[in-house]
N, C-alpha and C positions, 0 to 999 in steps of 0.2 A: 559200337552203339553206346556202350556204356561211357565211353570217355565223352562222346559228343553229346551224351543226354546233361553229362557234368559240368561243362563248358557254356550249357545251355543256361543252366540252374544258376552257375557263378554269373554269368553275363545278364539275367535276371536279377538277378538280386545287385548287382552295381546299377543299372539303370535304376530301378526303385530305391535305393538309397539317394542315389542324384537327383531323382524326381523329389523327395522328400526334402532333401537339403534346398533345391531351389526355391519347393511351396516355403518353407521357413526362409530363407531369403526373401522373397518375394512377400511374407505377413512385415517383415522386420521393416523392409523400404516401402511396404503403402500405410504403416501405422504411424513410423517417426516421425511428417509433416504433420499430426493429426495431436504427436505428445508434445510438440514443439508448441502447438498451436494451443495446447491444454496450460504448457506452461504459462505462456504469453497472459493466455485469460486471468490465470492465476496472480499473477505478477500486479496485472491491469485491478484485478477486484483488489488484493492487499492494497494499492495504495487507494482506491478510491473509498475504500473500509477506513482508511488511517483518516483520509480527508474528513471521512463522516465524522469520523470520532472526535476530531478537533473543531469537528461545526457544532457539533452537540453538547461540546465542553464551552465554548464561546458561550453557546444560546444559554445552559446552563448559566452564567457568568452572568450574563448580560441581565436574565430574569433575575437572579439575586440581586441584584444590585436595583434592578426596578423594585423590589420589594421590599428594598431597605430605602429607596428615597420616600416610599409612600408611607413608610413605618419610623425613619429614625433621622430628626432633625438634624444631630450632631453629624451625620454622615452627608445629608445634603449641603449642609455651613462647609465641612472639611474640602467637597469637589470642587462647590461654586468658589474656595480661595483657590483651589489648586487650576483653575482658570484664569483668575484674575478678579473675581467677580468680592466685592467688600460691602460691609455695614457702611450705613452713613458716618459711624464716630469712629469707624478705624481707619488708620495708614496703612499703606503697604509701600514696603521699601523693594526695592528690586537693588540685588549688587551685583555689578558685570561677572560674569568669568572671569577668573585668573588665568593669565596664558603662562606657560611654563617658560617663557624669558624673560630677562628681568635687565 
């Protein structure tokens, strides 16, 4: 009786280890699509966070710069030549590119 109550007990306790080991199996494979999916999110906001940041440093830019045309002449004269745009008494030369053969 005592051997068979021991065989009982050992055979117990390896089932409930197996049952545990598989519940932790079975958390590991229904979470992984779930951390995968976490990463992905992750991934997706970082660059759409970089996108912001470069749209907000543009707009930044952009407003500067409206508020140096409505404030500093010298800065409007400098754009309007770097277009092409001139006084009625000044030249503007234009000289080709140089190509590197000669």
């Amino acid at each position: 009786m005592q051997q068979t109550e021991k065989y009982w007990n050992l055979i117990n306790r390896i089932v409930l280890v197996a049952i545990i080991i598989m519940a932790g199996v079975g958390v590991v494979l229904a979470f992984t699509p779930k951390v995968r999916q976490l990463q992905e999110y992750q991934t997706t906001h970082d660059k759409l966070q970089q996108r912001i940041n470069v749209t907000l440093a543009a707009e930044q830019d952009l407003k500067d710069k409206q508020r140096r045309f409505n404030s500093d002449p010298e800065f409007v004269e400098k754009v309007a030549h770097e277009v092409g745009y001139a006084r009625t008494n000044e030249t503007i030369f234009h000289f080709p590119e140089e190509s590197g053969s000669y």
